[in-house]
N, C-alpha and C positions, 0 to 999 in steps of 0.2 A: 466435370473436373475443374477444378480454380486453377486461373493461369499464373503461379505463381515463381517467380526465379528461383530455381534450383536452389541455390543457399536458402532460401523459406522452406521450400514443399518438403525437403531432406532435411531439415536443420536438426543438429546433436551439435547439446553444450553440456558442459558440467558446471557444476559451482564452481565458482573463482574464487580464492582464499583472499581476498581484497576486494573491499568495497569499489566496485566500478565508480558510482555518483553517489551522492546524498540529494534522495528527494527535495521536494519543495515546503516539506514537513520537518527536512532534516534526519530521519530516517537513512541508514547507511541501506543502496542499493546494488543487488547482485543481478547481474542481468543474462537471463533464460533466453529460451528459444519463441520466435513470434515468426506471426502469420501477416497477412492482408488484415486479418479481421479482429486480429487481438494480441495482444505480448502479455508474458511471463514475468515475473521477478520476483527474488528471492528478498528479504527484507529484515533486519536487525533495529531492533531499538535496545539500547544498551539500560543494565541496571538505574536506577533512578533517575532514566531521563523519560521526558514529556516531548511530545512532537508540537510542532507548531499547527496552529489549528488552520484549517483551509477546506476548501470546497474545490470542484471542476468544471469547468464550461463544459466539455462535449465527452468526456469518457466516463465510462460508471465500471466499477471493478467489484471482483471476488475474493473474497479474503479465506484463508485456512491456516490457522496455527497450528505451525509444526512445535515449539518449542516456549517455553517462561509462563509467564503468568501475567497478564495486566486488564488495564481496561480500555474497551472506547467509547469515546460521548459520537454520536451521531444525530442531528437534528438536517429534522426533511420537514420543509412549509409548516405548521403547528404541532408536529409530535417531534419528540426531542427523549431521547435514550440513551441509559449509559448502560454497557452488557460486561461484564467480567467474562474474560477469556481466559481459556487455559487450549493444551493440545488439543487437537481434534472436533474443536471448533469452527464454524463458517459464520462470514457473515455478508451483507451486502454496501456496500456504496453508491446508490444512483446519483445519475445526471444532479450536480445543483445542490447536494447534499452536504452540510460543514461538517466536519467530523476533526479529532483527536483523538489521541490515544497514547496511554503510558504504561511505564513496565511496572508492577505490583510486587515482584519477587527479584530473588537473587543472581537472575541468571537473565541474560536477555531474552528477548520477547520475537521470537522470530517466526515469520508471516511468510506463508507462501502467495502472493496476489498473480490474480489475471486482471487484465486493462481491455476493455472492449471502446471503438476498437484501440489499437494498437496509441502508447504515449507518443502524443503529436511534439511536444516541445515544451521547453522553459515557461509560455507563455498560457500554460493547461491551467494551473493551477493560482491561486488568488487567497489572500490571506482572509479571514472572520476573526469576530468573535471566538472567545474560546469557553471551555468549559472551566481548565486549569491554567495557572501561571505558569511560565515558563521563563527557566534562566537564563541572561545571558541574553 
């Protein structure tokens, strides 16, 4: 059994009708339930926006669209991808990985992610290269 504080080992959240944070992509962030070993978060990129492009030092996550239509460019050491997403799609982000993504359709683009493990801080995430421009 993980020795975990009560607020983890039992933790029940709903979605919060307000963006908690905005990622380090810019990405409005909804924030779930997390353990020792990994955190949740719900995820918005609104119609015609583009995230800022970035990579992670030590967490790698799991992506699931629940909602919109768009793309992401992910480039890992010499192969480099862009995959159109719609609902009920997954996909991955390893360790070191630059990635971006934008909304394609009319409605936003909303991701369910898991973070292995759990986001350590402001200082996770580091900007690259990108695939697209972004405004602003």
């Amino acid at each position: 059994m993980l020795d975990l504080p009560l607020n983890q080992a039992l933790d029940y959240k709903r979605l919060a009708n307000h963006c908690d944070t905005l990622a380090p992509d810019g990405s409005e962030i909804r924030l779930l339930s997390s353990t020792g070993r990994g955190s949740m978060v719900h995820c918005t990129l609104n119609p015609g926006e583009v995230s800022l492009p970035v990579a992670h030092r030590t967490v790698e996550e799991v992506w699931y669209f629940l909602e919109g239509r768009g793309q992401v460019w992910r480039k890992y050491g010499d192969e480099e991808r862009v995959v159109d997403v719609t609902p009920g799609g997954s996909l991955s982000i390893p360790v070191g990985a630059h990635f971006q993504f934008r909304t394609t359709g009319d409605s936003p683009l909303r991701i369910l992610i898991v973070t292995m493990p759990p986001w350590p801080g402001e200082d996770e995430a580091y900007r690259v290269p990108g695939r697209w421009p972004v405004e602003g």
